[in-house]
C-alpha atoms as a printed R data frame, in Angstrom:
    type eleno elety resid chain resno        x        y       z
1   ATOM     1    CA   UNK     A     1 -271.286  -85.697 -38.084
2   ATOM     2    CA   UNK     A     2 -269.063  -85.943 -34.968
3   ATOM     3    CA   UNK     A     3 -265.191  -84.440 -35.446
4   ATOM     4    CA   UNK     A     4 -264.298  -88.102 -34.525
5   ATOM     5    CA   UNK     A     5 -266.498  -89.201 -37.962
6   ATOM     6    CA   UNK     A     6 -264.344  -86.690 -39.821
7   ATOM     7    CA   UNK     A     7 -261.392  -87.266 -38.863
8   ATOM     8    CA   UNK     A     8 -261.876  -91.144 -40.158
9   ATOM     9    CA   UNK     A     9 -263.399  -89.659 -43.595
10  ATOM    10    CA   UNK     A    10 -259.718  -88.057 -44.207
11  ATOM    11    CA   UNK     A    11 -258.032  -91.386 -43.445
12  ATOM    12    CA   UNK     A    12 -259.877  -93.060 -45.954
13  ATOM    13    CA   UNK     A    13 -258.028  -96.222 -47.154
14  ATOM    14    CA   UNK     A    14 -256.601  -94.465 -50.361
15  ATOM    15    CA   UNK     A    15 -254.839  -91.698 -48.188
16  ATOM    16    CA   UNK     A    16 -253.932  -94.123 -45.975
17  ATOM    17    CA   UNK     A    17 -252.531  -96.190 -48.720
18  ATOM    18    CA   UNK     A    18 -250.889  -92.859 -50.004
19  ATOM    19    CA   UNK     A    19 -249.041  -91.478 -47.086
20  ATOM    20    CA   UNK     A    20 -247.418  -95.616 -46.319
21  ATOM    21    CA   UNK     A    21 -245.654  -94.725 -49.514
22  ATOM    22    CA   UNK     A    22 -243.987  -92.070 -47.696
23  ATOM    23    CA   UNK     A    23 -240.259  -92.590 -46.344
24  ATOM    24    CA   UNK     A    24 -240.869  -89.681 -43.906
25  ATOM    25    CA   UNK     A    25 -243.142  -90.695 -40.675
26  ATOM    26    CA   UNK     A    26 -246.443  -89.451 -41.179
27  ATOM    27    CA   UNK     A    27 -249.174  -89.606 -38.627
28  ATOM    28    CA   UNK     A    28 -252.483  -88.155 -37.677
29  ATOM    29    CA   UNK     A    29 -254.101  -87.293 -34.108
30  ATOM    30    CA   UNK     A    30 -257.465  -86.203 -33.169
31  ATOM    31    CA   UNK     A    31 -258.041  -82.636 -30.974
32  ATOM    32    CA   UNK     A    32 -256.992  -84.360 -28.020
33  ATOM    33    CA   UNK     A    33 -253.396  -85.656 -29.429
34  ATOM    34    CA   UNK     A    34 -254.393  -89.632 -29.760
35  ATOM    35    CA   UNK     A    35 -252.722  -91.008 -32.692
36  ATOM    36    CA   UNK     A    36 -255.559  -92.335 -35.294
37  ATOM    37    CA   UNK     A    37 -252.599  -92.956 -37.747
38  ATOM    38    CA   UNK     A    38 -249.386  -94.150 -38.289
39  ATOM    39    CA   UNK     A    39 -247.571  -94.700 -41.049
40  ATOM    40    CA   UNK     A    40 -244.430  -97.293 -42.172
41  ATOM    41    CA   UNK     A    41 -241.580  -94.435 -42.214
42  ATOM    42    CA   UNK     A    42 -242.766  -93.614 -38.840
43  ATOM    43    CA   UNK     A    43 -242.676  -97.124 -37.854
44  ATOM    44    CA   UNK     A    44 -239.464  -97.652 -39.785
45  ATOM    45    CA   UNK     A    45 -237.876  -94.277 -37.824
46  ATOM    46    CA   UNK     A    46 -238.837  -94.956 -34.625
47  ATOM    47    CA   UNK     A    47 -239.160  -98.527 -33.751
48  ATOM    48    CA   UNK     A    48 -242.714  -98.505 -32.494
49  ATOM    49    CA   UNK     A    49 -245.113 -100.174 -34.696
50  ATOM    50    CA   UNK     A    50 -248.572  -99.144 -35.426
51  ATOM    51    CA   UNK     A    51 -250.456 -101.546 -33.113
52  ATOM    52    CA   UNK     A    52 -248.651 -100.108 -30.300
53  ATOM    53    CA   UNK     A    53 -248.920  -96.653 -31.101
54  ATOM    54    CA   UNK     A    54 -252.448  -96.534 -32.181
55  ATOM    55    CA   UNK     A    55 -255.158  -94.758 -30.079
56  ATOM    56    CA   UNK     A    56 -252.188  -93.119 -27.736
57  ATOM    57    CA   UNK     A    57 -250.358  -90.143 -27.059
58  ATOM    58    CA   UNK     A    58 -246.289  -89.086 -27.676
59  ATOM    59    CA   UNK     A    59 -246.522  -88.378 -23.892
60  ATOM    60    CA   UNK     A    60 -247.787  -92.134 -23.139
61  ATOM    61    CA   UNK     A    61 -243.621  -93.705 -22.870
62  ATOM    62    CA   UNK     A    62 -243.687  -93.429 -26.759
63  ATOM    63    CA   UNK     A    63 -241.938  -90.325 -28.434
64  ATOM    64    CA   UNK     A    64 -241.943  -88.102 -25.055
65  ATOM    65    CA   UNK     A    65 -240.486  -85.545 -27.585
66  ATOM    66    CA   UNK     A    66 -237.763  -82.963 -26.064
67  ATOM    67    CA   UNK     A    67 -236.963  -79.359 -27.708
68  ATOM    68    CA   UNK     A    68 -233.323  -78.410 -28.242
69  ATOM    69    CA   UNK     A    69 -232.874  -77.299 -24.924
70  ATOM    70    CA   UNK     A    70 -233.892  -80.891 -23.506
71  ATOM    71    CA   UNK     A    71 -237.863  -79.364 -22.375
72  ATOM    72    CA   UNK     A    72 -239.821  -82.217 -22.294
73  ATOM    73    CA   UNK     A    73 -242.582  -81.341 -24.897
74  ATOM    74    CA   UNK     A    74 -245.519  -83.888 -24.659
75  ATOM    75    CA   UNK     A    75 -246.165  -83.079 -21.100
76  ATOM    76    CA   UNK     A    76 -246.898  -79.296 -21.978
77  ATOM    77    CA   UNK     A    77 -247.948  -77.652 -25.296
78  ATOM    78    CA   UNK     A    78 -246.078  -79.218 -27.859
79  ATOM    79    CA   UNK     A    79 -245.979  -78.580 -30.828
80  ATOM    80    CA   UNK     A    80 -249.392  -80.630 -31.951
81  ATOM    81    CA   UNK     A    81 -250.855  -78.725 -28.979
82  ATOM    82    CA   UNK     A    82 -250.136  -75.171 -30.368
83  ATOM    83    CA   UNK     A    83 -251.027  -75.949 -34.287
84  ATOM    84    CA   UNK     A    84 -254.407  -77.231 -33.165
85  ATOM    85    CA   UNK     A    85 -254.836  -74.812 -30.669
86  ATOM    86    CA   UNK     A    86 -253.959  -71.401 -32.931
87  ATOM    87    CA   UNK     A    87 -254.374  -73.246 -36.393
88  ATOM    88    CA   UNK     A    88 -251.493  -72.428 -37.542
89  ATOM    89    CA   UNK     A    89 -248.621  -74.634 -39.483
90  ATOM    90    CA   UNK     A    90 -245.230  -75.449 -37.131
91  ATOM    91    CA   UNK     A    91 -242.006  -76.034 -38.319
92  ATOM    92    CA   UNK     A    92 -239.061  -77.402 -35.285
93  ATOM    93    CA   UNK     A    93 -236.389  -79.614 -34.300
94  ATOM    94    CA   UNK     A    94 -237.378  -81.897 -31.816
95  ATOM    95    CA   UNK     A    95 -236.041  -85.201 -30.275
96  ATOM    96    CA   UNK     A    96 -238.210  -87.607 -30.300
97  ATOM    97    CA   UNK     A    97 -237.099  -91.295 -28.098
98  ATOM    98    CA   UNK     A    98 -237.150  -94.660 -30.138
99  ATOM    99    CA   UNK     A    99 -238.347  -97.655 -28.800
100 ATOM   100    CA   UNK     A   100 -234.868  -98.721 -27.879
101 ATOM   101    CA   UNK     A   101 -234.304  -95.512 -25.642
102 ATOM   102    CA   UNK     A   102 -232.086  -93.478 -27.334
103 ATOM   103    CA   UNK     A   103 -233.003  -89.740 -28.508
104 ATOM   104    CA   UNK     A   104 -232.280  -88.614 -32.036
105 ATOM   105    CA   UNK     A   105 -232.834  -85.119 -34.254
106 ATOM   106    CA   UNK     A   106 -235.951  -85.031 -36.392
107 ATOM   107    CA   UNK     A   107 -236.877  -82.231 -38.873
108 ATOM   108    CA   UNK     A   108 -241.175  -81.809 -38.191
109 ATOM   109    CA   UNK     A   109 -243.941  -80.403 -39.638
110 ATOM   110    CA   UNK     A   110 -247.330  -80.234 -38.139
111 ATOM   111    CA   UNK     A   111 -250.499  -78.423 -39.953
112 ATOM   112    CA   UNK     A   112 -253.904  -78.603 -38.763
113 ATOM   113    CA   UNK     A   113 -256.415  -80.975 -40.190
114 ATOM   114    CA   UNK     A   114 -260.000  -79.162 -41.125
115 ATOM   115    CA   UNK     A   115 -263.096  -80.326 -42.147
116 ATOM   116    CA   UNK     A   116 -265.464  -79.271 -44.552
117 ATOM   117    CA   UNK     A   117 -266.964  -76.452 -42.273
118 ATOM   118    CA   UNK     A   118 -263.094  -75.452 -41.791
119 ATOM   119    CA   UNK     A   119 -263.216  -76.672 -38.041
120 ATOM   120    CA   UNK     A   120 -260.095  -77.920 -36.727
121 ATOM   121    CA   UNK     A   121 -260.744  -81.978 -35.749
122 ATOM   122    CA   UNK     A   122 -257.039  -83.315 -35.360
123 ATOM   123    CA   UNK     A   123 -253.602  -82.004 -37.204
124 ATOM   124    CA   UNK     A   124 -251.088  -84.162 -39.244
125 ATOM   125    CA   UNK     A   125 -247.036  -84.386 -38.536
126 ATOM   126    CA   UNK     A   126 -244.472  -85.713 -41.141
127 ATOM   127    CA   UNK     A   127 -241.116  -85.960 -39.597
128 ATOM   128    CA   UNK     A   128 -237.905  -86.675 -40.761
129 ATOM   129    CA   UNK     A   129 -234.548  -88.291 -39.205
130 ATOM   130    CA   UNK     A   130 -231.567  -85.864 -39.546
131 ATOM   131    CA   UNK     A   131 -229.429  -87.729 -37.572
132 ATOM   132    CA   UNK     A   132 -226.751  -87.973 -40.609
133 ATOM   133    CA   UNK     A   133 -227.419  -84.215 -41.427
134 ATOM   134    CA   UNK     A   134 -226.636  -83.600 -38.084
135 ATOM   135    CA   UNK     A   135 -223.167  -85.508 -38.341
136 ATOM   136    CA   UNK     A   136 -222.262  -83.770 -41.779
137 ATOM   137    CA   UNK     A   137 -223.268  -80.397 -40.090
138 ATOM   138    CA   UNK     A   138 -220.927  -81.319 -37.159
139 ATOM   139    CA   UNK     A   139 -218.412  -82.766 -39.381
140 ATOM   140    CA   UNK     A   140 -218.555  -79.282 -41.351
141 ATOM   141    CA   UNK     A   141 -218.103  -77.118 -38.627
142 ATOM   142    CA   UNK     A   142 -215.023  -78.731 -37.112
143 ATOM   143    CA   UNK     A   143 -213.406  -78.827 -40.519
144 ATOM   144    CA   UNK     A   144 -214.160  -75.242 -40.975
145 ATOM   145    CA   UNK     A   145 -212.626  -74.302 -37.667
146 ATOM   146    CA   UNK     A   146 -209.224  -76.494 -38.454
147 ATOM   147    CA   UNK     A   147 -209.124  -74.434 -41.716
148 ATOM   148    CA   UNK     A   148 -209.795  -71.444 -40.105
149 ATOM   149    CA   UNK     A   149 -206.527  -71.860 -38.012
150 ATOM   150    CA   UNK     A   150 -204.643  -72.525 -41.073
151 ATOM   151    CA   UNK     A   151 -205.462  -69.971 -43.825
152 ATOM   152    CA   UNK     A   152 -206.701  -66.225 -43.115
153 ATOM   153    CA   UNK     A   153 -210.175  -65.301 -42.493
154 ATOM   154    CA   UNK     A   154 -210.106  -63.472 -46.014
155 ATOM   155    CA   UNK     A   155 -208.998  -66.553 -47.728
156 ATOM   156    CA   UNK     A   156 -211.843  -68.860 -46.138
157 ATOM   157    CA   UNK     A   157 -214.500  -66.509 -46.898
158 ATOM   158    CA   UNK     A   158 -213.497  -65.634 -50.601
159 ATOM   159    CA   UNK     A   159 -212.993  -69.440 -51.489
160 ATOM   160    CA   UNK     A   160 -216.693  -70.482 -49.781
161 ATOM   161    CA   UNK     A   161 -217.866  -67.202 -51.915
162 ATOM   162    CA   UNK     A   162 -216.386  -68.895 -54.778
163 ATOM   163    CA   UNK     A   163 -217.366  -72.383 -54.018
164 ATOM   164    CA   UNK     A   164 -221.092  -71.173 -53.830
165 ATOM   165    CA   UNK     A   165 -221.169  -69.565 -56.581
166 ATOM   166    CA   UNK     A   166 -219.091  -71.902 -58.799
167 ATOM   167    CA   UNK     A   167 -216.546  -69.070 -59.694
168 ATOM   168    CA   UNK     A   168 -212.826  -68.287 -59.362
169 ATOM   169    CA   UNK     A   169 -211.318  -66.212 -57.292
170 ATOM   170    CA   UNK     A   170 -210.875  -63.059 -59.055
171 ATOM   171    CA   UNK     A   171 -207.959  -60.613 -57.995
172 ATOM   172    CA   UNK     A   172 -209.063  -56.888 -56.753
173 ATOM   173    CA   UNK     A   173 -207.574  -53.599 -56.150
174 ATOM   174    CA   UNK     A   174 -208.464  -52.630 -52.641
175 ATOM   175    CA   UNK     A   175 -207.326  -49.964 -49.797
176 ATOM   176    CA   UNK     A   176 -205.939  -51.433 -46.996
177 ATOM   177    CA   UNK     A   177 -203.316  -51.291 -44.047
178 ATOM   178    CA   UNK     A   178 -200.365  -53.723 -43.702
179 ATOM   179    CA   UNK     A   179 -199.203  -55.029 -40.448
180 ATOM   180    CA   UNK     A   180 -195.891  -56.465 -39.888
181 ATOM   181    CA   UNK     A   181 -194.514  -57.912 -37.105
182 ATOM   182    CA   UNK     A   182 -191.681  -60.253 -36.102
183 ATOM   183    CA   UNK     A   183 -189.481  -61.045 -33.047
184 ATOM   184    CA   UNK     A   184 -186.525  -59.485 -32.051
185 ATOM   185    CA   UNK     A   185 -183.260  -61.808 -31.764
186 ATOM   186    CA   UNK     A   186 -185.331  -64.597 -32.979
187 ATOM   187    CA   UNK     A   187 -182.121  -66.450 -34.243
188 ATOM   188    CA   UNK     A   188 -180.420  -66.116 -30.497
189 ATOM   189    CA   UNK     A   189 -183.875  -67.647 -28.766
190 ATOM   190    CA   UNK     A   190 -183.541  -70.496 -31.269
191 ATOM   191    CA   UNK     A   191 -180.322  -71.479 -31.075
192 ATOM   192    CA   UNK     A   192 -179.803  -71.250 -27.356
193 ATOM   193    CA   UNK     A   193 -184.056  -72.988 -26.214
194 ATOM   194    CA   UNK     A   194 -184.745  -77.167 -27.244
195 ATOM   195    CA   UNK     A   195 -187.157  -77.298 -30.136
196 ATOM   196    CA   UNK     A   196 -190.093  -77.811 -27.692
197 ATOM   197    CA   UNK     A   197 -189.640  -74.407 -25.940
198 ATOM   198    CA   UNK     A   198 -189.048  -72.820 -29.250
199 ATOM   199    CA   UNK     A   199 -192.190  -74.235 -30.602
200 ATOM   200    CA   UNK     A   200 -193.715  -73.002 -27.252
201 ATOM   201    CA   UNK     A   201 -192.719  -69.616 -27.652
202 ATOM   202    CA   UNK     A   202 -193.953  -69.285 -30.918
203 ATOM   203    CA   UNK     A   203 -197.130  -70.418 -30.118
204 ATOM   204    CA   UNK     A   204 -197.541  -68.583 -27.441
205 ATOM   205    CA   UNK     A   205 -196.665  -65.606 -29.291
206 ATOM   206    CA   UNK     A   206 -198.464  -66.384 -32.665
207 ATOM   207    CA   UNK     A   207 -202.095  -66.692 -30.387
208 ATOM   208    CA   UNK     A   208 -201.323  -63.740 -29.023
209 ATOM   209    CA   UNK     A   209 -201.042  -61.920 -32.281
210 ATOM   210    CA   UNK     A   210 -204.556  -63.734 -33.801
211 ATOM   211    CA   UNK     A   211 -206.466  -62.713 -30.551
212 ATOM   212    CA   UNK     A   212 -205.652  -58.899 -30.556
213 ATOM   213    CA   UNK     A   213 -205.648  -58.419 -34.312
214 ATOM   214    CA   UNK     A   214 -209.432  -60.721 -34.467
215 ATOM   215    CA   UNK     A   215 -210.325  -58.479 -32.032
216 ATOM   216    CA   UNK     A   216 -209.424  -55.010 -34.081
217 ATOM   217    CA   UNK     A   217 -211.436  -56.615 -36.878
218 ATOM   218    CA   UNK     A   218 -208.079  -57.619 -38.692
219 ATOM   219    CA   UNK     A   219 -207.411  -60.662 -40.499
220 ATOM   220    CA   UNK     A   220 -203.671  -62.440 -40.346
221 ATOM   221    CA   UNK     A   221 -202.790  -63.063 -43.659
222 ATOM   222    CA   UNK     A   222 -200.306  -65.516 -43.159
223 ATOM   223    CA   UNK     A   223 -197.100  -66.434 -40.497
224 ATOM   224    CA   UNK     A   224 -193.309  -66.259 -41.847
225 ATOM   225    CA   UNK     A   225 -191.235  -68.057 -39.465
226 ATOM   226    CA   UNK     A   226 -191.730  -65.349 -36.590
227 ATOM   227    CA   UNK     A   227 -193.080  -63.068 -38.152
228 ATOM   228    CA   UNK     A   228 -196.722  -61.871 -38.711
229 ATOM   229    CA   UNK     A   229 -198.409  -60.292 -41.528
230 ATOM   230    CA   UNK     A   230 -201.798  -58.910 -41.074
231 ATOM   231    CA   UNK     A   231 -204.237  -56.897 -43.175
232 ATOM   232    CA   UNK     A   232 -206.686  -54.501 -41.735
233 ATOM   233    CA   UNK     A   233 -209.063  -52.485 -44.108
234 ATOM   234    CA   UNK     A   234 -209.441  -49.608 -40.940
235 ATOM   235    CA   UNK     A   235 -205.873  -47.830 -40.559
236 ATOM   236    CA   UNK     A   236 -206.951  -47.117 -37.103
237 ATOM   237    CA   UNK     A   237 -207.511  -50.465 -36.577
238 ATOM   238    CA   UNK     A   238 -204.333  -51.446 -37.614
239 ATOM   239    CA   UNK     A   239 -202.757  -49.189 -34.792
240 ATOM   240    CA   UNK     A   240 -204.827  -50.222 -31.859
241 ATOM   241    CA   UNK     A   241 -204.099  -53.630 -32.352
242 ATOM   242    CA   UNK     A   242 -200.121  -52.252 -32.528
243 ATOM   243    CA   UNK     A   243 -200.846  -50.199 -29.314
244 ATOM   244    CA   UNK     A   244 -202.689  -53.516 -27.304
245 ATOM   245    CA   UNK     A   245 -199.910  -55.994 -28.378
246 ATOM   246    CA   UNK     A   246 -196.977  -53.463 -26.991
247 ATOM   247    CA   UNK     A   247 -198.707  -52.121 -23.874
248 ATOM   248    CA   UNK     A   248 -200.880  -54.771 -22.227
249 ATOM   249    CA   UNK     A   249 -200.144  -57.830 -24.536
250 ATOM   250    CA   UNK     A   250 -196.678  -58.343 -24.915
251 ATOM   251    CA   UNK     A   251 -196.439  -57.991 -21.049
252 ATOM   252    CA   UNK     A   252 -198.629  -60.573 -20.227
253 ATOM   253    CA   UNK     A   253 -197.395  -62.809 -22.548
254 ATOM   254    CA   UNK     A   254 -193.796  -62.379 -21.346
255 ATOM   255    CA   UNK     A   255 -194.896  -63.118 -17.653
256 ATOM   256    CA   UNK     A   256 -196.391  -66.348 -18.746
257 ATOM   257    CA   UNK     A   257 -193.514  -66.761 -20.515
258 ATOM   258    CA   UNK     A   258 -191.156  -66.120 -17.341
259 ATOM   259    CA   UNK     A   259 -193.642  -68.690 -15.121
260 ATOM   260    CA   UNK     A   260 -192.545  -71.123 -17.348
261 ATOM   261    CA   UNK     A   261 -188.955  -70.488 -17.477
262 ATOM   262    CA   UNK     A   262 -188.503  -69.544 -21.180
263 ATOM   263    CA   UNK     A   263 -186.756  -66.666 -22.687
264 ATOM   264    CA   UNK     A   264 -189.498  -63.476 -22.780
265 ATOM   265    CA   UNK     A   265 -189.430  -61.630 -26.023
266 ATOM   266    CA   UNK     A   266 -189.532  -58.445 -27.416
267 ATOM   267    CA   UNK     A   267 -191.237  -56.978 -31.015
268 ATOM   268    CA   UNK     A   268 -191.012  -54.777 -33.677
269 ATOM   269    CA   UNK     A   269 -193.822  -53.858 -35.790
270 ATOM   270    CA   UNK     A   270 -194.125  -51.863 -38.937
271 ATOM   271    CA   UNK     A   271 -198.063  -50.439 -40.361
272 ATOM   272    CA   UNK     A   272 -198.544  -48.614 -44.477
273 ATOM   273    CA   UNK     A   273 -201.236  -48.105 -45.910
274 ATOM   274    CA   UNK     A   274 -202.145  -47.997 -49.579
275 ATOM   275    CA   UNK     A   275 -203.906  -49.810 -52.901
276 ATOM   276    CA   UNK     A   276 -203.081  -53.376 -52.788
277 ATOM   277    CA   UNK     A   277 -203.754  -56.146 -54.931
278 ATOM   278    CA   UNK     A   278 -205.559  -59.227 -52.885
279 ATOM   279    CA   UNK     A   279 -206.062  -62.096 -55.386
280 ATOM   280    CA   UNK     A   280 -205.705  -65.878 -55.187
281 ATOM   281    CA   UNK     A   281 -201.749  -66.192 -56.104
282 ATOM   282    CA   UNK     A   282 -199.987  -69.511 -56.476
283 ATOM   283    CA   UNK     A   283 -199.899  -72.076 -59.328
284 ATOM   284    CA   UNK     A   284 -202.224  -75.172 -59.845
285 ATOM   285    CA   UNK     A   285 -201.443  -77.330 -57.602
286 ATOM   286    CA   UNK     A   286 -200.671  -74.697 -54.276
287 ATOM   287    CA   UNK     A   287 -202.292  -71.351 -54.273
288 ATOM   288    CA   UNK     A   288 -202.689  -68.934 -51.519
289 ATOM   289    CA   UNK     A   289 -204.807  -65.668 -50.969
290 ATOM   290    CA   UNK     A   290 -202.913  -62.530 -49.989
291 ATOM   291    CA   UNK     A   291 -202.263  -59.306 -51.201
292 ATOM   292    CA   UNK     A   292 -199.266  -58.026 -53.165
293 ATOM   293    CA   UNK     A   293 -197.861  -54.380 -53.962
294 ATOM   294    CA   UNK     A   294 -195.526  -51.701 -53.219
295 ATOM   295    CA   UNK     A   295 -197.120  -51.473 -50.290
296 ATOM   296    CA   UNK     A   296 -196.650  -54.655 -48.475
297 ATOM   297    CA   UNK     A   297 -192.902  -54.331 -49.089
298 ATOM   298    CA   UNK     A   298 -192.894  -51.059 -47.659
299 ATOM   299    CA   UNK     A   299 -194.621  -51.976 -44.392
300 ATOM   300    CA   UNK     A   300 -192.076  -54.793 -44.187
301 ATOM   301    CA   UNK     A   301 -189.403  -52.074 -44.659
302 ATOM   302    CA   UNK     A   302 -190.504  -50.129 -41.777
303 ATOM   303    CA   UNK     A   303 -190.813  -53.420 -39.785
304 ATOM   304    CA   UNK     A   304 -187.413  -54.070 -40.196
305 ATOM   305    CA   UNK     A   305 -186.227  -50.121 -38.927
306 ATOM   306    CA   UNK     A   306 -188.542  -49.844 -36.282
307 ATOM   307    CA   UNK     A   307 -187.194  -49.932 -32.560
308 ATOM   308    CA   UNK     A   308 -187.692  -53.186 -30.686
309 ATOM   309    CA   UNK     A   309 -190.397  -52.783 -28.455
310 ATOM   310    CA   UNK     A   310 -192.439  -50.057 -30.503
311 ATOM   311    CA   UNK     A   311 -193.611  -49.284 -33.700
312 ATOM   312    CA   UNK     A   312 -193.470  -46.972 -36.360
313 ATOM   313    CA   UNK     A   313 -196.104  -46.304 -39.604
314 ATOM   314    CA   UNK     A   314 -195.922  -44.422 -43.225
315 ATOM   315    CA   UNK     A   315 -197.235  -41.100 -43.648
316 ATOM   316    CA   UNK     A   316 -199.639  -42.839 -45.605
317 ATOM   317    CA   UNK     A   317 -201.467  -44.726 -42.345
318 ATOM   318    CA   UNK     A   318 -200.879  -41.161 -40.453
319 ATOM   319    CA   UNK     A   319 -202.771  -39.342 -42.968
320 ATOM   320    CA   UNK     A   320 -205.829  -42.126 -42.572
321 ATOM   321    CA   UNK     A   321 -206.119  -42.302 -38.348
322 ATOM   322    CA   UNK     A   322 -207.770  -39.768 -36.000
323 ATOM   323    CA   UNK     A   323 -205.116  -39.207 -33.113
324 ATOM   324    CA   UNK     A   324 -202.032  -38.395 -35.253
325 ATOM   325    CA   UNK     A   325 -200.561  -36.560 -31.755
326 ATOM   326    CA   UNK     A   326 -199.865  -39.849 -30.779
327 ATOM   327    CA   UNK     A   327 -197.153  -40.107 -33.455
328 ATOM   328    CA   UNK     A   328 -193.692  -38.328 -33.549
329 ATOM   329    CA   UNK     A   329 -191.869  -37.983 -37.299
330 ATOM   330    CA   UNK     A   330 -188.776  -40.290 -37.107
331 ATOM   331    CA   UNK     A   331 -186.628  -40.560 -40.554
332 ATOM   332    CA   UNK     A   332 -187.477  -40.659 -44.072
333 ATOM   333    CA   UNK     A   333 -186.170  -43.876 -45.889
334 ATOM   334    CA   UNK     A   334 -185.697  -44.043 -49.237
335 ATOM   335    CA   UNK     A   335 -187.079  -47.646 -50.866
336 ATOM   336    CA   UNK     A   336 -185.341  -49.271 -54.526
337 ATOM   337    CA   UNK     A   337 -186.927  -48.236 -57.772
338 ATOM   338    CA   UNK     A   338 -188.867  -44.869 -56.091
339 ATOM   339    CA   UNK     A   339 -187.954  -41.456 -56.190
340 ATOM   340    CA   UNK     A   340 -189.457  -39.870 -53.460
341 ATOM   341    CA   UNK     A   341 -188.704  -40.780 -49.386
342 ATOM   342    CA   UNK     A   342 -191.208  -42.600 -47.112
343 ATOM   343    CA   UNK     A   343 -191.452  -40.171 -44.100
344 ATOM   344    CA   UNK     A   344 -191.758  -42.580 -41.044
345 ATOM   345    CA   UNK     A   345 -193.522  -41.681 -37.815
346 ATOM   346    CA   UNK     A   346 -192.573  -43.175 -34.210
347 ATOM   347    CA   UNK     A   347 -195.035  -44.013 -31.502
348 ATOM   348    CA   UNK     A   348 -194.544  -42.020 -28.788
349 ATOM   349    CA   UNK     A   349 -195.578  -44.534 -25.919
């Protein structure tokens, strides 16, 4: 019995019958990639109908499929080509072309098709349109990135945590390092620049601030007026992304600023380090994920006394980064409610 004999004994008319109850398109080639079969979802998905698809190939101006790159597939060794060829099952994302020209995703699966002496005589492909996946997985990812610029990289992750595993947000005691930040004479720039150039200020100011911590594997934890609060779970980190804001940031930013005729501005920035609580705070109807504890107040404390254009850190962060030389002591300040002084050390730029 020729392969050609086989192939029509597996498309008997109860198989046949079977895969037309299929949504998916369904059909069958021989060895050399001429469609034998072809079923009402793939008529339905594409356009084409069976008379003028039978006895062809893709390649003949009827799927012409195309890989995500935009390779033309039908013309070389497709995917049919290769599960025939090394009998083995293929799962891709191809583009196939409908009948009225225009290209759209498809989900396919090709296995080989074997006869009873386990010779390979044709192979089968169901495919599926994803076009509306697609959208939703477009859809998705924009929405994630507009979150993303509104709510800190900890709070996205924890609530898709929770969201996947259909839990709350539970609070934790971690170590971290608290960044604080905020302009100098903020109040002056305001009242003397239009509400455009103050919002352009800011903005230029806040990307800054998201770039260089991002890039010290911090995560901003939220914006208060002009001021920036970032968490860091590396003390080090937390003082690199100090030292690139105040050396090689801050002065590009402030000749952008100067191109554009606006007031340039100058920082102060305050780093502790210590046990923190990080929990989903808020009440039922607006909650937020941060971190509370002595030690957050305290960095904001040192934010407040540090010298414009540097930045000073606890004893605590000193004790937890490698090149304490760096550092000069400064003051100790005493905080409400605690008994013993916060020694204070300088950067000595």
């Amino acid at each position: 019995m020729s392969h050609s004999d086989d192939l029509k004994n597996f498309l008997s008319k109860k198989t046949k019958e079977l895969l037309d109850f299929i949504y998916d398109g369904v059909y069958v080639v021989d060895k050399n990639r001429k469609i034998h079969f072809w079923n009402k979802g793939a008529e339905a998905i594409t356009g084409f109908s069976k008379k003028e698809v039978m006895g062809k190939c893709c390649r003949d101006d009827i799927l012409n499929h195309i890989d995500a790159d935009g390779v033309l597939l039908c013309t070389a060794e497709c995917p049919l080509a290769k599960a025939i060829k090394s009998d083995i099952k293929i799962e891709e994302k191809v583009f196939p072309l409908h009948k009225d020209k225009h290209r759209f995703p498809t989900s396919t699966h090709i296995s080989p098709i074997k006869n009873d002496k386990e010779e390979i005589i044709g192979a089968i492909e169901v495919f599926r349109d994803t076009s509306s996946e697609e959208k939703l997985r477009i859809v998705q990812e924009k929405f994630q990135k507009l979150i993303k610029q509104y709510v800190s990289e900890a709070t996205f992750e924890t609530v898709l945590e929770s969201i996947d595993k259909d839990a709350p947000v539970l609070a934790a005691s971690k170590e971290l390092s608290i960044f604080f930040m905020d302009i100098v004479g903020f109040t002056t720039i305001s009242e003397t620049h239009s509400a455009k150039d103050v919002v352009n200020i800011l903005n230029s100011y806040f990307t800054l601030a998201s770039q260089v911590v991002k890039q010290n594997t911090g995560d901003i934890d939220k914006f208060i007026g002009d001021g920036v609060m970032a968490i860091f779970i590396d003390a080090q980190d937390a003082v690199n992304t100090a030292k690139a804001i105040l050396l090689k940031g801050l002065p590009s930013l402030n000749r952008n600023l100067k191109s554009k005729k606006l007031s340039t501005i100058n920082v102060r920035i305050g780093i502790n380090s210590g046990n923190l609580v990080q929990g989903d705070i808020g009440s039922g109807d607006r909650r937020d994920m941060t971190v509370i504890g002595d030690p957050v107040n305290i960095a904001s404390r040192i934010e407040n006394v540090s010298e414009p254009g540097n930045f000073m850190i606890s004893e605590s962060t000193l004790a937890r980064i490698e090149n304490k030389d760096e550092f000069e002591f400064s003051e100790e300040m005493m905080l409400k409610g605690k008994s013993e002084l916060v020694k204070l050390y300088r950067f000595k730029k």
